[in-house]
Each structure stands twice: as C-alpha cells, then as structure tokens.
C-alpha positions in Angstrom: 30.4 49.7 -13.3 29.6 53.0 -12.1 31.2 54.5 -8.4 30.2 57.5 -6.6 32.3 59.1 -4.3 31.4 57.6 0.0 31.3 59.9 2.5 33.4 60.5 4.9 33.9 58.0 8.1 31.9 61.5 10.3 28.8 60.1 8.7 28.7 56.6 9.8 26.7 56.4 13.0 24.3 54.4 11.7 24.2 51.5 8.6 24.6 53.2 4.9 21.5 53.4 2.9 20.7 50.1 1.3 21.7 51.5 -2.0 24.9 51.7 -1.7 25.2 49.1 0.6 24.2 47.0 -2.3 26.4 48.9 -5.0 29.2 47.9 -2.7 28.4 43.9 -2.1 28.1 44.1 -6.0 31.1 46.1 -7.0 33.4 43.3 -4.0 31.5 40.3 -5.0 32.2 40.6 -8.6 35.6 41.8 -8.7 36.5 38.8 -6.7 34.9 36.3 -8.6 36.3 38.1 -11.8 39.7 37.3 -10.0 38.4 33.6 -8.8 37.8 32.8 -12.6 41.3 34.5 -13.8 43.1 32.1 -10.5 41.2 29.3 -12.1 41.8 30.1 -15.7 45.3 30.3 -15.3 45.5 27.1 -13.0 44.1 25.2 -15.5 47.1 26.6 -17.9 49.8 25.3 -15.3 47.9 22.0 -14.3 47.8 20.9 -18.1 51.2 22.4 -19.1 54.5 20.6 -18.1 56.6 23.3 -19.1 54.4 26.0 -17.3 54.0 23.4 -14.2 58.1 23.5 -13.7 58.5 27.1 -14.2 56.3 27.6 -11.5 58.3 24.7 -9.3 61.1 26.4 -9.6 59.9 29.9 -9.1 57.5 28.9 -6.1 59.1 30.4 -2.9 60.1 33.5 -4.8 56.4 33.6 -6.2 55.2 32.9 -2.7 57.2 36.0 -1.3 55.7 38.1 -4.6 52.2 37.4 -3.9 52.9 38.8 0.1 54.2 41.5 -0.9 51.5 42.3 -3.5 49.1 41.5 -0.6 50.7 44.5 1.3 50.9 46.9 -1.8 47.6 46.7 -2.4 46.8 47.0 1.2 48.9 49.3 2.6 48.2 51.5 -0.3 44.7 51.6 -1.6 44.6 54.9 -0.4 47.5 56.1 -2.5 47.4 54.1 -5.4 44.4 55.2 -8.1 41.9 52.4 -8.0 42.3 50.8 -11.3 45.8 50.6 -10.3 45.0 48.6 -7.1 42.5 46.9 -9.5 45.1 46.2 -11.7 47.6 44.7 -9.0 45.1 42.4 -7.7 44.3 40.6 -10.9 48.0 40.2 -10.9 48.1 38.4 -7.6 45.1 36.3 -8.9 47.1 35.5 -12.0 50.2 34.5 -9.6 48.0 32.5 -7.4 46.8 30.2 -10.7 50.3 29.4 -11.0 50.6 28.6 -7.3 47.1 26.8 -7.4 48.2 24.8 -10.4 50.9 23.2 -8.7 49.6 22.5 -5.4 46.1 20.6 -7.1 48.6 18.4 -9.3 49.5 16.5 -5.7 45.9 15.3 -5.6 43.0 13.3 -7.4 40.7 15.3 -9.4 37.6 14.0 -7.7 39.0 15.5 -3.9 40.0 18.4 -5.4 36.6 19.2 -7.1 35.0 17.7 -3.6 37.5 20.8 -1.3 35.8 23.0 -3.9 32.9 22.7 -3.5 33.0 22.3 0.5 34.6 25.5 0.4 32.3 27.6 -1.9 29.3 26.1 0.6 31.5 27.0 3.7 32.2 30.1 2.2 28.9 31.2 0.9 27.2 30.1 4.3 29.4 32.6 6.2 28.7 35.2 3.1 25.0 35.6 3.9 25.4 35.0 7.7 27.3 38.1 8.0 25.2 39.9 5.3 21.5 39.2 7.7 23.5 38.9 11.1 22.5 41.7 13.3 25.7 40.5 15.5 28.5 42.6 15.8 31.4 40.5 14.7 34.5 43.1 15.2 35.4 41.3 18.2 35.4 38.2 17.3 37.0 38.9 13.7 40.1 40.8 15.8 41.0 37.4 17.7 40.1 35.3 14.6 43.1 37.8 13.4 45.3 37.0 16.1 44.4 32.9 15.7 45.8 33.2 11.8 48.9 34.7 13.1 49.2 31.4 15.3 47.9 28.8 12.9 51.2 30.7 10.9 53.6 29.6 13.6 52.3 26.6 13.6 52.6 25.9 10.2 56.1 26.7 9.7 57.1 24.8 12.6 55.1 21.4 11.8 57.5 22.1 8.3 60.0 20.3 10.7 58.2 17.7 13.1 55.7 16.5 9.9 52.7 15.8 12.4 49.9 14.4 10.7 47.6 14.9 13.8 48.9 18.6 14.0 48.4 19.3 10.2 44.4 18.3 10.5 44.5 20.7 13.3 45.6 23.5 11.5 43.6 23.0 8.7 40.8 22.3 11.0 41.4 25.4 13.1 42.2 27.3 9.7 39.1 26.4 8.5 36.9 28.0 11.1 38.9 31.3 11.1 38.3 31.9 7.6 34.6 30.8 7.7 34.6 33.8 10.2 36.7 36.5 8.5 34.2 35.9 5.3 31.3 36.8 7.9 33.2 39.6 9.2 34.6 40.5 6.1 31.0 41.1 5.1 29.5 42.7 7.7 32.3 45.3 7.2 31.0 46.2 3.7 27.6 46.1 4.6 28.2 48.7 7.7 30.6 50.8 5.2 33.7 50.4 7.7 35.6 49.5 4.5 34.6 52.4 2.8 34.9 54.7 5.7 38.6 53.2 5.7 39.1 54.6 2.3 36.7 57.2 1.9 36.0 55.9 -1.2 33.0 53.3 -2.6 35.7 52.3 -5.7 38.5 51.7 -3.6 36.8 50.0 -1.4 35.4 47.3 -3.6 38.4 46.8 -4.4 39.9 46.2 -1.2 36.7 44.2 0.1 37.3 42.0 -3.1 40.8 41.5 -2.1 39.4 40.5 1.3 36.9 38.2 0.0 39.1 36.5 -2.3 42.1 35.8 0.2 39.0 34.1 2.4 38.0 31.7 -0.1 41.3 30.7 -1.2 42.6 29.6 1.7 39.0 28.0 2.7 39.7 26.2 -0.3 43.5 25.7 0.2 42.6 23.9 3.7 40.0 22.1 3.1 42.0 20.5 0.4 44.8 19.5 2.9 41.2 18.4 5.3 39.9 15.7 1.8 42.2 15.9 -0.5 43.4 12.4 -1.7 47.5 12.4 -2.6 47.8 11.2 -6.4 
C-alpha cells in the first residue's frame, strides 16, 4: 500500500480531496480488518486449545493491564514511533485481544455468540457509512459520548461488587449506543482529515484511525454479547 506524505493541519479549512480521503478510509478500514481477522484467528486458537485457554486464565488481568497500556503506546506516540512500528504494536494488541476474546466466548453458546456478531458488524457498519455521507458535524456529540465511556467505566467496576442484572443491561445498553456513535464520529474524522492533521501524516494516520475503528467494534461486539449472549 502506497502513502504520501498529508499536509499540514494550516490546510484544512475545507474537506480533503476525495482522493485521499478515499486512500485514507482504505488504508484504516483494511488495517483494522487485517487485525479483526488476526483477533479472530487467534481466538479460535484459545477457544479450541485447553492448554492455551488456561494460560490465558491465568494471565488475564495482567493481559488486560498489557493491552491498556499498548492502547496508550500506540496512541500517545504515533507521532514518535515510525509507523510500521505502531503498525507493528497494534497487530500485537489484536493478537492479545484473541487470547482475551477466546476466553470470554467459551462462557456462551455458539449460536449467541455468532448472533452478537453479527448484530455488531450491522450496528457497526450502519454507523460506518452514516458518518461517511453525514453532513452533521459529530465533534460535539463524540466529545460527551467520550465523557459517557468514562462513566459507563465506573459503572462497570462498581456493579463488580453489587452484581445487578438490571444495571449490567444498562451498561451494555448505554455502551452500545456510545460506540455506535464513536464509529460515526470516528469516521467523519478520517473523512475531514482531523486524524491526519493530528499526525501530519496519511500513514500514521491509518494507522491510528484503524486502531480507532477496531477498539469500536470490539467492544460493540463485546456488549452486545453481554446484551444476547446465552451462558453455556
């Protein structure tokens, strides 16, 4: 796949040309689904392995905390790591997630999980091409959505302690939506080049954009399996 160097964030008053907006939907869209298949690839490994399925039990919370801070890495420093580096980091963190994936489907029934993934990849595609056509600007609503996921957090970690049944379907409910919205967002944002104006760069920000797009859909897919999925 071929880059060429975005200008600078000066240059941005109006919409890129629809070139490069499309070498950039390309360049995020298939670098995620290179990592979705990877996630997959290696879930499938941990879901049919016992051995792998109890390393990764015993290893979760530490595996948990790896894949934050590989989140951050990446994140924090697209603009200092090369960008096959930060390429190379995120197919690490969709390796890790298999492992994580693969445990978590084993508490369900095949059939729910395959009906949470395909709700999700309708959810998620939906919101794709809403925030591809949309001539809304979503920046406002993406910032709160950001400040909901923060909350939907809290709540998490504190229903770890009263085990609410009614307050879990409201998180995932509520978790739901906000993702739906940060894909839309998350798409407008390449399409209007604020990624790339971010990192002055069209290869680092496919990159980044495919890091975006993939956290979306996994946790679409990780909430709408706590929203159908059927305990084994």
């Amino acid at each position: 796949m071929n880059f060429r160097p975005y200008p600078g964030q000066s240059m941005y008053g109006v919409r890129p040309a629809p070139a490069l907006v499309q070498q950039l939907l390309v360049g995020a869209f298939g670098w995620m689904f290179a990592g979705l298949l990877l996630t997959a690839g290696v879930s499938y490994l941990t879901a049919t392995s016992a051995a792998i399925t109890q390393a990764a039990a015993t290893i979760f919370l530490p595996l948990l905390i790896g894949q934050f801070i590989l989140v951050m890495v990446i994140s924090a420093g697209i603009n200092r790591l090369s960008p096959m580096a930060s390429l190379a980091l995120f197919f690490v963190y969709a390796a890790t997630m298999g492992l994580t994936i693969g445990v978590i489907v084993q508490l369900y029934t095949g059939s729910s999980v395959a009906i949470a993934f395909a709700s999700s990849a309708a959810m998620f595609g939906g919101a794709a091409v809403y925030g591809r056509v949309t001539n809304r600007d979503l920046s406002h609503i993406g910032s709160i959505m950001i400040m909901a996921l923060f909350g939907i957090i809290v709540a998490s970690v504190l229903n770890l302690f009263f085990h609410s049944t009614g307050l879990s379907w409201i998180i995932s409910i509520v978790g739901v939506g906000i993702f739906a919205v940060l894909t839309a967002w998350d798409v407008q944002r390449i399409v209007n080049g604020q990624l790339a104006a971010l990192v002055k760069s069209a290869e680092r920000a496919t990159v980044l954009a495919a890091l975006h797009l993939y956290l979306d859909f996994i946790n679409l897919f990780l909430f709408m399996l706590r929203l159908f999925g059927e305990r084994r």
